[in-house]
C-alpha positions as CSV (number, residue, x, y, z in Angstrom):
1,X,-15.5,5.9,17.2
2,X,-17.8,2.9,17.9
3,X,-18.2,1.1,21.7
4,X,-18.3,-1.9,22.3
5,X,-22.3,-2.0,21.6
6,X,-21.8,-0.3,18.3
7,X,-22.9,3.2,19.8
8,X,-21.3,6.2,18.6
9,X,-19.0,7.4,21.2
10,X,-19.2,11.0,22.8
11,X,-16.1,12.6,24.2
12,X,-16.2,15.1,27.0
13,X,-14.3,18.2,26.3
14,X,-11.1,18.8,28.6
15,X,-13.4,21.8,29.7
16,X,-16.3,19.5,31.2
17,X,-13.4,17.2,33.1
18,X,-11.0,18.9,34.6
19,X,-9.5,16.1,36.4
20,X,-8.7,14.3,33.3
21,X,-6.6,17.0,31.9
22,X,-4.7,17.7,35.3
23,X,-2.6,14.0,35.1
24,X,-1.0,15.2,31.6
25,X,0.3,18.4,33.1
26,X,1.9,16.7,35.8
27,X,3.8,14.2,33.9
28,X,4.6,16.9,31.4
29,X,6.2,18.7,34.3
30,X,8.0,15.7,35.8
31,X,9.0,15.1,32.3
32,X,10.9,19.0,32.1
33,X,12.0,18.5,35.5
34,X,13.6,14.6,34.8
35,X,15.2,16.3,31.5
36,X,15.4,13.6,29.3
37,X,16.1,10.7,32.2
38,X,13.5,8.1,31.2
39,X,14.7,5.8,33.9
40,X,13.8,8.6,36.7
41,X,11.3,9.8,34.7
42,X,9.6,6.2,35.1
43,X,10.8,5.0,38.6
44,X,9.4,9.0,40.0
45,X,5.9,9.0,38.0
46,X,5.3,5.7,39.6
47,X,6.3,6.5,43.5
48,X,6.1,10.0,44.1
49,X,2.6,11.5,46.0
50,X,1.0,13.3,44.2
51,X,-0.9,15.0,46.9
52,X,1.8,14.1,49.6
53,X,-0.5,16.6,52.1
54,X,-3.3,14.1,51.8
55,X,-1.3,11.1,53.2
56,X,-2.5,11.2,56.8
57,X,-0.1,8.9,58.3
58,X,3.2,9.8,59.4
59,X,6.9,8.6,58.2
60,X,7.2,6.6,62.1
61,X,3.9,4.9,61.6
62,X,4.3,3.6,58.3
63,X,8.5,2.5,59.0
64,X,6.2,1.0,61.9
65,X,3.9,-1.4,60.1
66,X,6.3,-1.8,57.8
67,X,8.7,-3.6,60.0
68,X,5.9,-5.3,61.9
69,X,4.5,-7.1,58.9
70,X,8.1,-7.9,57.5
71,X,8.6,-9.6,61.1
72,X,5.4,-11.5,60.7
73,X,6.4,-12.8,57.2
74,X,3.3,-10.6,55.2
75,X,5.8,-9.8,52.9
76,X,3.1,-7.9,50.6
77,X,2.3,-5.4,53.4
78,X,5.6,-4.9,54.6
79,X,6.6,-3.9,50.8
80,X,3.3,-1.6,50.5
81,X,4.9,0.5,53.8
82,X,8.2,0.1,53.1
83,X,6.9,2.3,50.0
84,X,4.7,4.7,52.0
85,X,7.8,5.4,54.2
86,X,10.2,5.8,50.9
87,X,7.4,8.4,49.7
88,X,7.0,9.9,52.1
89,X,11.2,10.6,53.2
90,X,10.8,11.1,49.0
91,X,9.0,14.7,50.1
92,X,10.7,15.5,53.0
93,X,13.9,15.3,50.9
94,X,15.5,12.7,53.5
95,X,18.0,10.8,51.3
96,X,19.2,8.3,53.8
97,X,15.6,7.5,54.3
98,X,15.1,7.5,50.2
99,X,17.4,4.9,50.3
100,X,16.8,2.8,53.3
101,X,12.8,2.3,52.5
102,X,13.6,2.0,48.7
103,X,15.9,-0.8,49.6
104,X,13.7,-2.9,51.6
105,X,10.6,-2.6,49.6
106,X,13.2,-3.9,46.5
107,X,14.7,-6.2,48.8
108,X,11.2,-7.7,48.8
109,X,9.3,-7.0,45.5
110,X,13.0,-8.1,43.5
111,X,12.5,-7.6,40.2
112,X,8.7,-6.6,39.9
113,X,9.8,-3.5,41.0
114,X,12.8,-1.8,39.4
115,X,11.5,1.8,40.4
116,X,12.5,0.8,43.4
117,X,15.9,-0.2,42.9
118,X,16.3,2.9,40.4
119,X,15.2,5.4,43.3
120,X,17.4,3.9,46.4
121,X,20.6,3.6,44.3
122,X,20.4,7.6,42.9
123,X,18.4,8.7,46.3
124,X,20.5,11.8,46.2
125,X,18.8,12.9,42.4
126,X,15.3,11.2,43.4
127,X,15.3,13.8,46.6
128,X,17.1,16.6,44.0
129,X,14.1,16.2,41.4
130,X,11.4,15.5,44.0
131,X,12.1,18.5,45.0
132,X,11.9,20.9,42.1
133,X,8.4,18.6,41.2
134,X,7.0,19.7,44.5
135,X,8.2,23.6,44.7
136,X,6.3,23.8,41.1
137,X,3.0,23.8,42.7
């Protein structure tokens, strides 16, 4: 295969990267575990953490900025936390709070979003299938 310079391409074995082939086995997982449910398939690949140990802020704080930059009309932050939040009740299995973030970051983003809006109206699966994806590592 040619570049962009006409240079013959070299490919890395999946040996030499090991981050490149780690992605594939996750979706391929998330893909068993959603079981043929494309729309939670998508709306989960996009919003779950997948390192939810290396967010260091807590559910308060972000539920916290979240509501501070809503009040103050920053719309675009207030829908970043409002996702942080829904992510992070998404791993502690909190459904209500599944639902509650979910809803306001969709209440915001409208119909950029529809992960959003998938995950807050079937918060009870999203926290069911979170949950298997998470006990798998």
């Amino acid at each position: 295969m040619l570049s962009l310079f006409g240079k013959k391409k070299t490919h890395a074995s999946p040996a030499e990267n090991p981050t490149e082939n780690q992605e594939p086995m996750v979706l391929s997982k998330l893909q068993e575990i959603t079981a043929g449910d494309d729309e939670m398939y998508r709306s989960l690949s996009r919003l779950l953490f997948l390192d939810p140990k290396k967010i260091l802020t807590s559910l308060e704080d972000a539920v916290s900025q979240a509501t501070a930059f809503d009040s103050t009309g920053n719309r675009t932050r207030a829908e970043v936390w409002y996702r942080i939040a829904g992510g992070i009740a998404l791993y502690r299995g909190d459904q209500d709070g599944v639902r509650k973030f979910f809803e306001k970051a969709s209440s915001i983003a409208g119909d950029r979003r529809p992960e959003y809006k998938t995950i807050a109206s079937r918060s009870q699966d999203a926290v069911n299938l979170a949950r298997k994806f998470y006990e798998s590592f």
